[in-house]
C-alpha positions in Angstrom: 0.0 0.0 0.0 1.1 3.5 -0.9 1.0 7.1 0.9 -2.0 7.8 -2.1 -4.0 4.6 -0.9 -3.8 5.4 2.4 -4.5 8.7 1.7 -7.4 7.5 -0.9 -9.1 5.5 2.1 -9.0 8.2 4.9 -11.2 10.3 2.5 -13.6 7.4 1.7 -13.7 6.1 5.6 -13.3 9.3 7.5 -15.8 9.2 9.6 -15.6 6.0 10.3 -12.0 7.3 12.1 -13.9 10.1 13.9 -15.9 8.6 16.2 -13.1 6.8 17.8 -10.8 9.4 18.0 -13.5 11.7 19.9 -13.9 8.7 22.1 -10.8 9.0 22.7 -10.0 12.9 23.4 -13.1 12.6 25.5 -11.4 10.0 27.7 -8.3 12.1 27.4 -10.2 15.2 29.0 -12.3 13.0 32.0 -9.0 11.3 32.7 -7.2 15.2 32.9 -10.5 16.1 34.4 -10.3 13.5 37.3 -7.2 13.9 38.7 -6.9 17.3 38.7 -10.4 17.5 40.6 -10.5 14.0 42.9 -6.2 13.7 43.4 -6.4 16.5 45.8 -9.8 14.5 47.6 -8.3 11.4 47.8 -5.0 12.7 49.2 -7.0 14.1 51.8 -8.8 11.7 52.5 -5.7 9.8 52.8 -4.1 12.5 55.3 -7.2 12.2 57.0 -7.2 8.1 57.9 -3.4 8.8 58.3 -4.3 11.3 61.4 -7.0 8.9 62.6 -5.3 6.0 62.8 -2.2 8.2 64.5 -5.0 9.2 67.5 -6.3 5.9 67.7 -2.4 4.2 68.4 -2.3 7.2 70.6 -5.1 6.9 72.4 -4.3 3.1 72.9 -1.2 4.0 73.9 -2.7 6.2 76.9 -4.9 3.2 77.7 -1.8 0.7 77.8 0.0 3.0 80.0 -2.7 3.3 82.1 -3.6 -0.2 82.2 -0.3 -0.9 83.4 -0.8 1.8 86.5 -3.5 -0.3 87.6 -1.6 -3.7 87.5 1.4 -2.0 89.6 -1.0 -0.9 91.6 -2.8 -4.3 91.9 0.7 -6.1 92.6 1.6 -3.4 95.1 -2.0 -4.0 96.8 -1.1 -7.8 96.3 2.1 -7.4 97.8 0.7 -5.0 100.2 -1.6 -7.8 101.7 0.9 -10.1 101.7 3.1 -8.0 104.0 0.1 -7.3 106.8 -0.6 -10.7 106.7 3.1 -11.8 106.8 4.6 -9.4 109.0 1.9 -7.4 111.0 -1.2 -10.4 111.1 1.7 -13.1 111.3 0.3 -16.5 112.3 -0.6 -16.8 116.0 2.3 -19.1 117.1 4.7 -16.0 115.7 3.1 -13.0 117.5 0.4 -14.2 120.3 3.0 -14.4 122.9 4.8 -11.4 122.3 1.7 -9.5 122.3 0.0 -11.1 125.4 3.6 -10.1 127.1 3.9 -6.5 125.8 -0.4 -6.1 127.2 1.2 -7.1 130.8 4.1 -4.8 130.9 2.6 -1.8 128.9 -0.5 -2.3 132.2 2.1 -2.9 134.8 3.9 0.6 133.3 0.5 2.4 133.6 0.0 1.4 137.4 -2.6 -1.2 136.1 -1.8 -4.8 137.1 -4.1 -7.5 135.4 -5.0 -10.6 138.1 -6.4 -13.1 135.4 -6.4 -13.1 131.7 -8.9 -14.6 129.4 -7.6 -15.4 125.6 -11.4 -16.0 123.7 -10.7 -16.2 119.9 -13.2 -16.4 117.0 -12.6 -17.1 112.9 -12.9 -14.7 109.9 -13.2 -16.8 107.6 -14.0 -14.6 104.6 -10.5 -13.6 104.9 -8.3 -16.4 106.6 -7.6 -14.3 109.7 -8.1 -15.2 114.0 -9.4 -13.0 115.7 -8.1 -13.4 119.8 -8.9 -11.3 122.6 -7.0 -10.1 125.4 -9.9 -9.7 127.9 -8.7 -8.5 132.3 -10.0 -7.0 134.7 -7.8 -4.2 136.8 -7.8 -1.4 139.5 -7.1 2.1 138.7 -6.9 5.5 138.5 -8.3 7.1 135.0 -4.9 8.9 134.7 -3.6 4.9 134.8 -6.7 3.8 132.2 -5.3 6.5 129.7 -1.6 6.2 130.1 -2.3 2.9 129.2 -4.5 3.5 126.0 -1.7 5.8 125.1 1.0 2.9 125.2 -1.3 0.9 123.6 -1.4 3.5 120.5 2.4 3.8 120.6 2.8 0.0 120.7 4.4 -1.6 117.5 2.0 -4.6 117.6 -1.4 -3.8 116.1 -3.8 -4.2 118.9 -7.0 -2.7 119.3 -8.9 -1.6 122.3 -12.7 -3.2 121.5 -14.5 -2.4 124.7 -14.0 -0.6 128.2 -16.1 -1.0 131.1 -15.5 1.5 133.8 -17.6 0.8 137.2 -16.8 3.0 140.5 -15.2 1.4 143.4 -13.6 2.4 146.3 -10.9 3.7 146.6 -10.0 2.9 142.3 -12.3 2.4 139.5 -13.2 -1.3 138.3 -11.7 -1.2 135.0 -12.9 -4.4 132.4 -10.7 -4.2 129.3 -11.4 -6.6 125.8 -8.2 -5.9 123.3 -8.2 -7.9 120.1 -5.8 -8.1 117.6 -5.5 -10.4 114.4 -3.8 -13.5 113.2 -3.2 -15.3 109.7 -4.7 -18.5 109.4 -1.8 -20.6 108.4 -1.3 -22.1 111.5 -4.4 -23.6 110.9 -3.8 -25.1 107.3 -0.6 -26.2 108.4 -2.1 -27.9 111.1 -4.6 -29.7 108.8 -1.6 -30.8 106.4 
């Protein structure tokens, strides 16, 4: 085929050319169209999941930090409990004669001197401690009754006063005096071992 064939059969088949090649300029123009118009839409829409997904790993970031807070502060708490129960509870055989002796000589250092001494105990089971009572009867002055209370609130062992019952005699007051103070229950599931 020659340049005048070709030639010869655009001229007979021209339109038959045109259609296509409009076709074509108009997908030219939507395509020029398009991204001049949406490429600045989509990019911001991009920016804009960018910045959401940033404030979502940073607010999940907040949460982790404070989710650890609270699981220091529930192994502290743990750890916490374990020490009263350890150290300041201790089991009964640990502490109940050292605090039965420091009662007597914290009374005896008041001017109050205790003739008998009743040890009545009862359970706590809901939390694995013994509750015992130091429960005497004494003779004294009320300057002796608070001295004592006053030792008693300086003592290391944690002992507390439950009841006081004051009656007037001659020539001292009839003091009764209930002190408890608390135990762990291991003695007890050793015991049952």
């Amino acid at each position: 085929m020659n340049f005048a064939q070709v030639t010869d059969l655009w001229k007979r088949h021209g339109l038959m050319w045109v259609v296509p090649l409009l076709l074509v300029l108009v997908n030219v123009s939507i395509l020029s169209t398009y991204r001049a118009l949406y490429s600045g839409r989509v990019e911001a829409i991009k920016d804009q999941a960018d910045q959401e997904e940033q404030g979502e790993l940073a607010d999940m970031r907040s949460q982790r930090v404070q989710l650890e807070r609270v699981v220091e502060r529930a192994r502290n708490s743990r750890d916490g409990i374990g020490s009263l129960y350890d150290e300041v509870f201790a089991t009964e055989s640990e502490r109940f004669t050292g605090v039965v002796r420091e009662v007597k000589e914290l009374a005896e250092r008041a001017g109050l001197r205790p003739d008998s001494i009743g040890y009545p105990e009862r359970t706590i089971e809901e939390h694995d401690l013994i509750k015992r009572s130091i429960v005497f009867t004494v003779s004294g002055s009320y300057g002796d009754l608070r001295r004592f209370i006053n030792f008693l609130e300086l003592s290391d062992h944690f002992v507390a006063l439950e009841k006081i019952e004051v009656a007037q005699g001659t020539p001292q007051l009839n003091i009764s005096l209930e002190l408890t103070t608390l135990f762990s229950g291991r003695d007890e599931e050793v015991a049952a071992l």
